[in-house]
ZASERO-976183 format. One record per residue (C-alpha): x, y, z; residue in three letters. Coordinates in steps of 0.2 Angstrom, whole numbers, plus 5000, padded with zeros to 4 digits. Example, Ala and Ser with C-alpha at 12.3 -4.5 7.8 and 13.67 -1.06 7.14 Angstrom:
5062; 4978; 5039; ALA;
5068; 4995; 5036; SER;
//
This chain:
5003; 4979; 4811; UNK;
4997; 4987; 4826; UNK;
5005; 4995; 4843; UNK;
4996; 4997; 4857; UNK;
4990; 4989; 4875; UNK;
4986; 4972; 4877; UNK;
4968; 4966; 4879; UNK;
4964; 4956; 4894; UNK;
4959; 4939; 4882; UNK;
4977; 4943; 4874; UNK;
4987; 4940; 4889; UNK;
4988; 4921; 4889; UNK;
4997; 4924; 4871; UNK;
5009; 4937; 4880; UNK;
5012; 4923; 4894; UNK;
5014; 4910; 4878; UNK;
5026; 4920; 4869; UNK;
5038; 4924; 4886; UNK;
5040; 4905; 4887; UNK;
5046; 4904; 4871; UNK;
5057; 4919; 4869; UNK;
5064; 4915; 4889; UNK;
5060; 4899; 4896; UNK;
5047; 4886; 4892; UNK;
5046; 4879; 4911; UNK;
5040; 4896; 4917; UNK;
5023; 4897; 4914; UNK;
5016; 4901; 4931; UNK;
5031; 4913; 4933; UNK;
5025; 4924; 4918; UNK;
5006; 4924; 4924; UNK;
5013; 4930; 4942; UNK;
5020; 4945; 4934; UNK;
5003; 4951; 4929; UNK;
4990; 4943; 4944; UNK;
5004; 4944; 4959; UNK;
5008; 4961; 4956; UNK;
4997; 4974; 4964; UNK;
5004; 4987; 4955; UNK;
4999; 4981; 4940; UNK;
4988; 4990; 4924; UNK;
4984; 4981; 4909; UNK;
4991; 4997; 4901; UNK;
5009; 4991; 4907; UNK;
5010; 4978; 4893; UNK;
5014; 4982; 4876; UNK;
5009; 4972; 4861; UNK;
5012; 4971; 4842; UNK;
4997; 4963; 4833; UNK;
4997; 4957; 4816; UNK;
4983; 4946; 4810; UNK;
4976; 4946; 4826; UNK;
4992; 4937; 4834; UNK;
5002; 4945; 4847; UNK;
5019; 4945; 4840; UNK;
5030; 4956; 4848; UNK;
5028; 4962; 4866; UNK;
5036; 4969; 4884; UNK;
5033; 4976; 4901; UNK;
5033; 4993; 4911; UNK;
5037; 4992; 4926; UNK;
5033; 5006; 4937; UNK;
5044; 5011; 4950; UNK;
5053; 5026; 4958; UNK;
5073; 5027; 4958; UNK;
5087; 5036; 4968; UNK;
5097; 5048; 4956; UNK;
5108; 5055; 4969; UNK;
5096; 5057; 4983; UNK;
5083; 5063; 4973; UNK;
5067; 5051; 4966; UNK;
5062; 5053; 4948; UNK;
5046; 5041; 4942; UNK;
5054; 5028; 4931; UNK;
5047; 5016; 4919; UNK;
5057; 5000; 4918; UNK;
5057; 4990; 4901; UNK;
5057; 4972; 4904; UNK;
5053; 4955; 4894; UNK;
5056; 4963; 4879; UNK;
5051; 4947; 4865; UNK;
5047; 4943; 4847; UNK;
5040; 4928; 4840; UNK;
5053; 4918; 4833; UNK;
5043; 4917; 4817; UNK;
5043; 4936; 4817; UNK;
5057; 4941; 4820; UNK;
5070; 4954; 4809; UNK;
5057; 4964; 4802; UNK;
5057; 4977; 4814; UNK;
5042; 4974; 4826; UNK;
5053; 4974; 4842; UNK;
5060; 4990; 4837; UNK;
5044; 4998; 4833; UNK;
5037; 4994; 4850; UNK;
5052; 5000; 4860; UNK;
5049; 5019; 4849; UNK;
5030; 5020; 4853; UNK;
5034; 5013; 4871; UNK;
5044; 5030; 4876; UNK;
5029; 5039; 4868; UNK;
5018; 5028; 4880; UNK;
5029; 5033; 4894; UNK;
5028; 5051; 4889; UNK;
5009; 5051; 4889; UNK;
5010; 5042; 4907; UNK;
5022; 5054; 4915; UNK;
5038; 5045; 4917; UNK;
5054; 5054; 4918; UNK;
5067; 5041; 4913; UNK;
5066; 5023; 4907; UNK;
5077; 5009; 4911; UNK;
5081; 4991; 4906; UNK;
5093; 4978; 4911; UNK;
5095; 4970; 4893; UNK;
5103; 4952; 4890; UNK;
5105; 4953; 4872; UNK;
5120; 4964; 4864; UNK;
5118; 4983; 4867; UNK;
5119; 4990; 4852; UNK;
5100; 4986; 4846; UNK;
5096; 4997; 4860; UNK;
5109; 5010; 4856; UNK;
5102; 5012; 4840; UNK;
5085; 5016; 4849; UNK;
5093; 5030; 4858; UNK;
5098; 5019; 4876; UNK;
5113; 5022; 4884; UNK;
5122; 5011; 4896; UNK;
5126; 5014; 4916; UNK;
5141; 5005; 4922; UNK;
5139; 4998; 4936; UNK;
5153; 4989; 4947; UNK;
5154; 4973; 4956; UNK;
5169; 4965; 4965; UNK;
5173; 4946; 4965; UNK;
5187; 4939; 4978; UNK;
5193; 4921; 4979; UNK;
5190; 4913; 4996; UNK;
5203; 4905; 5007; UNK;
5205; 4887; 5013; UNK;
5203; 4886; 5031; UNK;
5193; 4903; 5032; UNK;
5175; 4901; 5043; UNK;
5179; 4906; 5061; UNK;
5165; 4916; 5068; UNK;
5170; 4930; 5078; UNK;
5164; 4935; 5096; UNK;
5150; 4947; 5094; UNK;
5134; 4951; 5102; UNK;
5126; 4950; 5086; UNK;
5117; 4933; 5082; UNK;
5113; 4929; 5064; UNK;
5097; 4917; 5060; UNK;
5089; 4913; 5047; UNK;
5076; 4925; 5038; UNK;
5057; 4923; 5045; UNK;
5046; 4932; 5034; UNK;
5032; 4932; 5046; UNK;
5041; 4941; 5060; UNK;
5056; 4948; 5053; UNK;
5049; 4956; 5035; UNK;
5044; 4973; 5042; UNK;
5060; 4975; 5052; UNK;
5071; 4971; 5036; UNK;
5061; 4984; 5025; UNK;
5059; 4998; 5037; UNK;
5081; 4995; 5038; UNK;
5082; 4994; 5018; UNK;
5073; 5012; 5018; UNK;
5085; 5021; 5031; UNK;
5099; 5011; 5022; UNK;
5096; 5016; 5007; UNK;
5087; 5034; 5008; UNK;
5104; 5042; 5000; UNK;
5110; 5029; 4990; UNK;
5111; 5034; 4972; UNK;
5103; 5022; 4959; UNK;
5092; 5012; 4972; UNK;
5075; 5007; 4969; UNK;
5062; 5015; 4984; UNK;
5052; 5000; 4990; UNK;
5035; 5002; 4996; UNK;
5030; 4989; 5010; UNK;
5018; 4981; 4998; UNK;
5033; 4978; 4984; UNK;
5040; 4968; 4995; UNK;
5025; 4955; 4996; UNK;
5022; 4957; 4979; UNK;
5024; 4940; 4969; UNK;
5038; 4948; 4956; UNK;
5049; 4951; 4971; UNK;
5047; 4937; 4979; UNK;
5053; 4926; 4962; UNK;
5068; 4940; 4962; UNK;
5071; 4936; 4979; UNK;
5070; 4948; 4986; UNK;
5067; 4943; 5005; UNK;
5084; 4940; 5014; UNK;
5093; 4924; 5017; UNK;
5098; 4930; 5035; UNK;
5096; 4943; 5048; UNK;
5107; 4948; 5063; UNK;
5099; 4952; 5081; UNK;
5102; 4959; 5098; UNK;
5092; 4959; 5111; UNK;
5078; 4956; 5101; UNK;
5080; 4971; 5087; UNK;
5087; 4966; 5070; UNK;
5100; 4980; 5066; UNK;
5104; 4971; 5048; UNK;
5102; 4959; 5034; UNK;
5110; 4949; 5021; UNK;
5104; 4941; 5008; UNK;
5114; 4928; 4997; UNK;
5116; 4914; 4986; UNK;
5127; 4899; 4982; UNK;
5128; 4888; 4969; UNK;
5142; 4879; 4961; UNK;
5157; 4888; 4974; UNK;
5151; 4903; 4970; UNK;
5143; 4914; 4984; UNK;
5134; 4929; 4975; UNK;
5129; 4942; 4988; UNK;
5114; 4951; 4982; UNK;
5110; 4963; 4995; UNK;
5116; 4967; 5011; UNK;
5107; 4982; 5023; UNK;
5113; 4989; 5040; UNK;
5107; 5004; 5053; UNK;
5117; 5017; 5047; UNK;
5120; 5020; 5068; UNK;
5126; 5000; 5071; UNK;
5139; 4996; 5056; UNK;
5148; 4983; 5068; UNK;
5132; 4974; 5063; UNK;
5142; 4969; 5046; UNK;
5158; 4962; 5055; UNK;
5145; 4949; 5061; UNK;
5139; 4947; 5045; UNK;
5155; 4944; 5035; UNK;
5157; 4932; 5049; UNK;
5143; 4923; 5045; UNK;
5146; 4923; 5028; UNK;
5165; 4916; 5027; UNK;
5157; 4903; 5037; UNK;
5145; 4895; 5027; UNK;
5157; 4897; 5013; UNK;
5167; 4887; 5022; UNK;
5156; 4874; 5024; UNK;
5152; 4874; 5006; UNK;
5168; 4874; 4998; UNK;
5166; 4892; 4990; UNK;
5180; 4896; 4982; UNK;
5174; 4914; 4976; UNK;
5163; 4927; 4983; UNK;
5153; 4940; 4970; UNK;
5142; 4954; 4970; UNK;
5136; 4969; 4958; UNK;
5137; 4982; 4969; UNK;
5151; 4993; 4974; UNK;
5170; 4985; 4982; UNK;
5170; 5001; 4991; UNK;
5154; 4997; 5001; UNK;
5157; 4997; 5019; UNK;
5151; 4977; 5016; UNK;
5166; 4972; 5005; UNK;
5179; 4982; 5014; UNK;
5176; 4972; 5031; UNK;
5176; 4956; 5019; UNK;
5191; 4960; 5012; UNK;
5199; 4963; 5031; UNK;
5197; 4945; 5032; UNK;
5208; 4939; 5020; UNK;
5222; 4942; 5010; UNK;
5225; 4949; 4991; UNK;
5212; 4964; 4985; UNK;
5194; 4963; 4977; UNK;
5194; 4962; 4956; UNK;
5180; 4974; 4951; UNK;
5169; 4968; 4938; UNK;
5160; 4981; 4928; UNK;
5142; 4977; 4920; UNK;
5135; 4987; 4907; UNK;
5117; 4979; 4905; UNK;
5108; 4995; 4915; UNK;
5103; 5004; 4900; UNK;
5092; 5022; 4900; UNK;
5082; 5033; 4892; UNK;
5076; 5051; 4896; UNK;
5059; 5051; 4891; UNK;
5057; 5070; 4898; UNK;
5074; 5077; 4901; UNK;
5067; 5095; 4908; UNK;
5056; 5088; 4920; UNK;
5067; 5074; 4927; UNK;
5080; 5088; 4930; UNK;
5066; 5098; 4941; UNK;
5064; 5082; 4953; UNK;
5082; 5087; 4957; UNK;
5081; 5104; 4963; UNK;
5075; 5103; 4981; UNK;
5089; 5093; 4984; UNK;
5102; 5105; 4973; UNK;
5095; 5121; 4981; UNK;
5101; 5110; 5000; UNK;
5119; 5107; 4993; UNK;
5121; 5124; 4986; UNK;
5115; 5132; 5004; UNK;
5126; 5121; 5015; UNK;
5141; 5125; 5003; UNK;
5156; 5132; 5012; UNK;
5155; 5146; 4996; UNK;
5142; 5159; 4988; UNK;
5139; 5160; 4971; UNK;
5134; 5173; 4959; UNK;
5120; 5172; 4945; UNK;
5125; 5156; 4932; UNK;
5115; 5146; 4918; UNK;
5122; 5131; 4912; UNK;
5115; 5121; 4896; UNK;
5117; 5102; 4899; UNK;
5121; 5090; 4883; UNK;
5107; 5086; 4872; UNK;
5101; 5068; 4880; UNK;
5087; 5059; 4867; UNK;
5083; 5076; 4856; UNK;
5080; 5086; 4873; UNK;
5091; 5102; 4879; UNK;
5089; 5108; 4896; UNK;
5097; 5124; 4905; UNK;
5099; 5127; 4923; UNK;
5098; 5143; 4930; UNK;
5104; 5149; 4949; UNK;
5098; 5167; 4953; UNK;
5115; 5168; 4964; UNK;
5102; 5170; 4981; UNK;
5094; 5151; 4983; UNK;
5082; 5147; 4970; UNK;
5088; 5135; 4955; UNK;
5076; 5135; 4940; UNK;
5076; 5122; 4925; UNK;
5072; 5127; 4907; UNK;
5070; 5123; 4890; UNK;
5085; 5133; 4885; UNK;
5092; 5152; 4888; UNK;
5103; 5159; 4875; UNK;
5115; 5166; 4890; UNK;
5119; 5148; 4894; UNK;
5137; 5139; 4898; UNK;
5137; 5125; 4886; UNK;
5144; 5109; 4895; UNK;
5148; 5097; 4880; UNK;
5148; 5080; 4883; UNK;
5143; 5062; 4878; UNK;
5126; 5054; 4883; UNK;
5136; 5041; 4894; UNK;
5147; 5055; 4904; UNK;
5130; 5064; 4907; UNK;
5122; 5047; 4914; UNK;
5137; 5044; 4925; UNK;
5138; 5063; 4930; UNK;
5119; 5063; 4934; UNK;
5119; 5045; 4945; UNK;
5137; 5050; 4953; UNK;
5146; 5038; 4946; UNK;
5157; 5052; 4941; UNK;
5160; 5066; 4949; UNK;
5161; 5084; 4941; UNK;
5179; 5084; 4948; UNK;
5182; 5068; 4939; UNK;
5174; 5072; 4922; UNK;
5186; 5088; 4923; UNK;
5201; 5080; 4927; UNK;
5198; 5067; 4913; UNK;
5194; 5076; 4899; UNK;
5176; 5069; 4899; UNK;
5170; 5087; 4898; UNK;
5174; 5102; 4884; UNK;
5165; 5119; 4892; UNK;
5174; 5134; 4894; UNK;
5166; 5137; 4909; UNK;
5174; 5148; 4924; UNK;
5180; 5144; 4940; UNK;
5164; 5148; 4948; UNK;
5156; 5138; 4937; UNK;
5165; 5123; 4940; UNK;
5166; 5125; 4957; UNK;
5147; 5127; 4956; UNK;
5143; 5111; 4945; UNK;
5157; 5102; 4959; UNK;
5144; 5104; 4972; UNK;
5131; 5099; 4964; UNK;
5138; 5082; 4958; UNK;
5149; 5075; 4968; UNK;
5153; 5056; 4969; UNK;
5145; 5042; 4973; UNK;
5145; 5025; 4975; UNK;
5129; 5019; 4961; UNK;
5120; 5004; 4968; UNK;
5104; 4996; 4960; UNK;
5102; 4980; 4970; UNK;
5102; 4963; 4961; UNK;
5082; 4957; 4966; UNK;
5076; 4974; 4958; UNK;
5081; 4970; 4941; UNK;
5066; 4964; 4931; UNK;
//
C-alpha cells in the first residue's frame, strides 16, 4: 500500500473510481473538478495505490471560511471513495490520517467535510460534527400575490448581472460566520457552476441589482439555496419572498425548505406571509477537524483585540486554556491593556472544560458563551471577569455555510 498524490496518468482511475463509488452517468462531471477548476494542484488529490491500482482516493478543496468574522485557510475533504473490491480493510481510513498530515505540511488551519455516509467512521478519525439549522414551512393554497414594489425581479443573466451578484454576496456576507469567502474567479469556476452556484433570480431598480435569490423546485418542494441582499436595501427581500410565493404557486409547492438559519431576515419576511411558524430542521453532515489548533486560534485575534476595545468594560490580565481539540492545547493570554497573545500552554491558565462539539459551536457562534454557561455545557471555575471576558469574545450568531459550497 502506498499513500501519497496522484500522478497526472492516475487521474482517469480517480475519475473511474468516482463513478463507481457516486454516480456512473457523471463522468464529464468528475473530469471538471480537476480541468474546470483553476485552483486546482495535482497535490489536492489523494490516492491509495496497491498493485499499481488506485484504490482508495479523495479531494482538498482549498478555500477560505468565516469563523466569526474572522478567515482561517481550510482544506475541505470531499469525494472520499474505495473501490468496492477494496473496501473494509482500512484504506479509506488510512488516507483520511495521512490526509490531515498533508494538510499540516500545506498550512491549513482546519479541515472540513460534508459527509453522506453515517458519522461515526469520521468520528473515530477525530471529526466532529457542526450543526447547522434549516427551516421548512408548508405553503398555503391561494398564496402568490405579488406585492407593489419598486423592486423588479428577472431572471439571472450571467453575462451582465454575475459581477453585481458577487460583489453583493461579499458585503452580505463579510460577517456571517461559517460562510465560504468567494473569489470572482470561484464563481466561474466549472465545480460551482455544477453546485449551482449562479442565482436563479435577481431584483432591480433603476437599473442597480440590490439582491438575489437563488432556488430550486422539484417534486412540490422549493429549496431555497441562497438568498443575498445590500445590507442598506432589506426591503429588497420583501420583493423577493414575493416573487417566490409566486412561483410556488404556480407550481403547486406545498413546502418551502432551506439549510440556513429561520431567523434570517429571509425566512422571517416569509414567514410574515403566511400563518403557522417554521419547523427547524437541524443537519449534522458539516464535520471538522483542526489540523493546527494554535495557529487557527491567531487568525482570530485582530478581530478579538476590536471586540475587547469597543466593550463597554476593561479588563485586567487573564489566560485561559481552551479544551484539548485533536491532541492540540492552546492558551490565550490578554495582557489587561489591548494585546491578546495565543500559545501553546501557560501553567497560570483558567482551564475551560468542555467537549470538542461545545468548542466548535462556541468558536462558529452557534453558541454563545452566555449560552454554554447557562446550559451547563462548560465546567470552569473561572471568575466573573473571566466570563464576562469569554462573553465578549463569543457572542452569538446565526452559522451559515451556503448550500452550492458544499463539495
Amino acid at each position: 500500500m502506498e499513500i501519497r498524490s496522484a500522478k497526472e496518468s492516475e487521474l482517469e482511475q480517480v475519475v473511474a473510481l468516482n463513478c463507481i463509488a457516486f454516480n456512473p452517468n457523471q463522468h464529464e462531471r468528475y473530469w471538471q473538478y480537476v480541468r474546470g477548476d483553476s485552483s486546482y494542484r495535482l497535490s489536492q488529490t489523494r490516492v491509495v495505490v496497491v498493485n499499481d491500482s488506485v484504490v482508495s482516493t479523495l479531494r482538498v478543496w482549498e478555500r477560505r471560511i468565516r469563523i466569526g468574522p474572522s478567515l482561517v485557510m481550510m482544506g475541505g475533504i470531499g469525494g472520499v471513495c474505495t473501490d468496492p473490491k477494496y473496501r473494509g480493510v482500512g484504506y479509506a481510513s488510512a488516507l483520511m490520517r495521512d490526509t490531515i498530515g498533508y494538510l499540516k505540511t500545506r498550512g491549513y488551519d482546519l479541515g472540513v467535510l460534508f459527509t453522506i455516509i453515517p458519522e461515526a467512521f469520521y468520528h473515530r478519525l477525530g471529526w466532529t460534527s457542526l450543526p447547522l439549522h434549516g427551516f421548512s414551512v408548508a405553503c398555503e393554497v391561494g398564496g402568490g400575490t405579488v406585492v407593489p414594489s419598486e423592486w423588479q425581479v428577472r431572471d439571472f443573466n450571467v453575462e451582465t448581472d454575475l459581477d453585481a451578484v458577487a460583489s453583493i454576496h461579499n458585503i452580505a456576507n463579510a460577517h456571517q460566520s461559517g460562510t465560504v469567502s468567494r473569489t470572482r474567479a470561484y464563481w466561474d469556476m466549472k465545480p460551482s457552476r455544477i453546485r449551482g452556484i449562479l442565482p436563479s433570480v435577481v431584483a432591480e431598480k433603476n437599473g442597480d441589482i440590490g439582491g438575489y435569490l437563488n432556488f430550486q423546485i422539484e417534486d412540490k418542494r422549493a429549496e431555497v439555496l441562497e438568498v443575498g441582499n445590500i445590507p442598506d436595501k432589506p426591503d429588497v427581500l420583501d420583493m423577493l419572498v414575493s416573487y417566490l410565493m409566486k412561483t410556488c404557486a404556480e407550481n403547486r409547492v406545498e413546502e418551502i425548505t432551506g439549510m440556513f438559519s429561520s431567523e434570517h431576515p429571509y425566512v422571517e419576511r416569509l414567514l410574515a406571509t403566511r400563518k403557522g411558524e417554521a419547523r427547524v430542521c437541524t443537519d449534522t453532515a458539516m464535520m471538522l477537524y483542526a489540523v493546527n489548533l494554535p495557529v487557527m486560534l491567531r487568525r482570530f485575534v485582530v478581530d478579538w483585540e476590536t471586540q475587547i476595545a469597543d466593550a463597554d468594560e476593561s479588563f485586567s490580565r487573564l489566560a485561559v486554556r481552551f479544551p484539548v481539540v485533536n491532541n492540540q492545547q492552546a492558551v490565550l493570554r490578554y495582557d489587561g491593556s489591548s494585546t491578546i497573545q495565543i500559545f501553546d500552554d501557560a501553567s497560570d491558565a483558567v482551564d475551560i472544560d468542555m467537549n470538542e462539539e461545545v468548542f466548535w459551536q462556541l468558536l462558529f457562534g452557534e453558541l454563545g458563551w452566555e449560552q454554554v454557561q447557562l446550559q451547563g455545557k462548560a465546567v470552569s471555575s473561572v471568575s466573573a471577569e473571566v466570563s464576562t471576558f469569554l462573553e465578549v469574545l463569543f457572542p452569538k450568531r446565526d452559522v451559515i455555510f451556503w448550500y452550492p459550497d458544499r463539495y
